[in-house]
N, C-alpha and C positions, 0 to 999 in steps of 0.2 A: 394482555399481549402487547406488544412492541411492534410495528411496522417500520422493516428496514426500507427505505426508498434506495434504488440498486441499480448500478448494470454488472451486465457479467462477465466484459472485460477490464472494469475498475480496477487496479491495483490499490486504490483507494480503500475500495469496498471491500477487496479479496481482504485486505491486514484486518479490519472490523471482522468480518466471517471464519478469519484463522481465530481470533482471539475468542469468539462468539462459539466456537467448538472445542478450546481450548481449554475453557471453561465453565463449559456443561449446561451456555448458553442457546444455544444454538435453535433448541426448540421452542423456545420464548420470542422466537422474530417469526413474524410473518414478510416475509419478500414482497416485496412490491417492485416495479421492471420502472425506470424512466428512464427517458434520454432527453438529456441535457443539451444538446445538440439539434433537436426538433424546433423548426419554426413556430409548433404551437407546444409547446415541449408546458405543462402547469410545474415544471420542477420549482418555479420560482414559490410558489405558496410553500414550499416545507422550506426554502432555503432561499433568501433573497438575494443569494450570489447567485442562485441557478444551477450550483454545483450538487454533486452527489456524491458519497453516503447524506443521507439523514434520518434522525430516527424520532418517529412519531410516539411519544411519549402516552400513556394510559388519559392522561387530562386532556389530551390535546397538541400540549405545546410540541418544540421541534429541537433536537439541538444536531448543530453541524457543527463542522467537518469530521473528518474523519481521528483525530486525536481525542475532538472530546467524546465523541461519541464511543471510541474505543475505552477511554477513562471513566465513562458512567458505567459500562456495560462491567468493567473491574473491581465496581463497587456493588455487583449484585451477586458476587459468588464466595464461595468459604475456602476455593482454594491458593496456593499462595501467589498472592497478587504477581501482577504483569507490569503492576505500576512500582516496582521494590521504592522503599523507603531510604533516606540517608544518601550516602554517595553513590549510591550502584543508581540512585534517578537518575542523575544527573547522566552518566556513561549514559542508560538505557534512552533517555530524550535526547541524547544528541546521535544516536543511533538511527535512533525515529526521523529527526532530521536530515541526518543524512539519504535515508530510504526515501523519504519524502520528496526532500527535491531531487533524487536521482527519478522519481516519478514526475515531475512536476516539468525537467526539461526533457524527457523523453517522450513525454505526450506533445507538447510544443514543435520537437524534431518530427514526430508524428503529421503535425497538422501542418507544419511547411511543406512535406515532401506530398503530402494530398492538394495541396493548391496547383492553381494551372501552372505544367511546369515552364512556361514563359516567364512566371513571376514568380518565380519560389525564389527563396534569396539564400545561394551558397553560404553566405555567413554565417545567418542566423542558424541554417542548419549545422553547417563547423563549430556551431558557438555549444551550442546544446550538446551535441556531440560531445565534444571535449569538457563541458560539465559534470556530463554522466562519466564519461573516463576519469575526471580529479574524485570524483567523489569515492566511485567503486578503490581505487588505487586507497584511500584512504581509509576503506571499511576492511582492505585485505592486510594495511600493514599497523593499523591501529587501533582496529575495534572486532577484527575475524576471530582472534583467541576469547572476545569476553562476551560472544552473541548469546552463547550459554554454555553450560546450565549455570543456574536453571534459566528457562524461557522469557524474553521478558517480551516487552511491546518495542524495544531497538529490533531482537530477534525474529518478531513476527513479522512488522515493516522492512526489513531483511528481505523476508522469505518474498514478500508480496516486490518488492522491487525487483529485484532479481528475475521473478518469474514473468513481472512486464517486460522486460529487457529481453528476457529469450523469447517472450511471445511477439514485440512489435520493432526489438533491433539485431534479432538472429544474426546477420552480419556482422556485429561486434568481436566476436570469439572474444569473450571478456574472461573464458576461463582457463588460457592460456599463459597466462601472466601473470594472475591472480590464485595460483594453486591453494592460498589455505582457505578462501573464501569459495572456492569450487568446492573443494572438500567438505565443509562445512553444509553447503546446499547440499551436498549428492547423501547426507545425512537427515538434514532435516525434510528434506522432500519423500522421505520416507513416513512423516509424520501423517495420520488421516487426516487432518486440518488441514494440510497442502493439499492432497490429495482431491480431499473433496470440494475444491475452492478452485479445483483447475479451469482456468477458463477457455469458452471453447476457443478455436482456433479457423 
């Protein structure tokens, strides 16, 4: 068995969990709950960033973040890879990327507006803001026709950024302006992978 280290608001985790049901994986992980955010938090022994996803391997060992951990778990199924071969990697990793840091500054925009609001700094949060608006603008007018099909890991990291955004920037209406990337989600969130990945609220 596999033990995923996890939380259940991770957009991190959720992209690992879409692809982890994706591909017939799903029952092969055992969940494990941390928070990374705990003063006594042991995330550090699976991942010496302290971050999560990571997945405890049959020998022991550990691999993080949440790409390569998506990319080994790609390599343990017969159906057609999530990782596509030749040019369509390339589209599909920069899709990935982009999902990723539209995650990466909305958790930041997150953790400013939780600070005492004496010291939260307008900026930084403007700044993160308008990240996640370049990037989103960019997934609707350059990469929303090739999310799929078929499915790949751009597509799943898609689905999992997207769904941080409505879970922790509701205020955005990000899908007002972005019609074919709305369209797109109001499609794939039909998926049971989305479905079942939903995090609470």
């Amino acid at each position: 068995m596999l033990k995923l280290r996890y939380s259940k608001t991770s957009p991190y985790v959720r992209k690992v969990l879409i692809l982890a049901h994706e591909a017939g994986l799903f029952d092969r992980l055992v969940l494990e709950e941390g928070n990374p955010w705990a003063l006594d938090t042991d995330q550090p022994r699976f991942n010496p960033l302290g971050k999560i996803p990571s997945l405890v391997l049959p020998d022991g060992s550990t691999l993080f973040d949440s790409p390569v951990i998506s990319e080994y778990l790609d390599s343990l199924h017969d159906r057609e890879p999530f990782f596509p071969k030749g040019p369509a990697r390339w589209r599909a990793l920069r899709q990935q990327a982009l999902a990723d840091g539209i995650c990466d500054a909305a958790i930041l925009w997150r953790q400013e507006g939780q600070r005492q609001e004496a010291i939260q700094s307008a900026y930084w949060k403007d700044r993160h803001r308008r990240t996640v608006e370049r990037a989103l603008d960019v997934l609707e007018h350059e990469e929303a026709a090739y999310l799929d099909p078929p499915l790949t890991i751009g597509g799943i990291a898609t689905m999992a950024a997207l769904g941080y955004v409505d879970l922790r920037m509701g205020d955005l209406n990000w899908r007002e302006t972005r019609p074919t990337l709305a369209a797109w989600l109001a499609d794939a969130s039909q998926r049971h992978s989305f479905q079942a990945t939903e995090p609470p609220r």
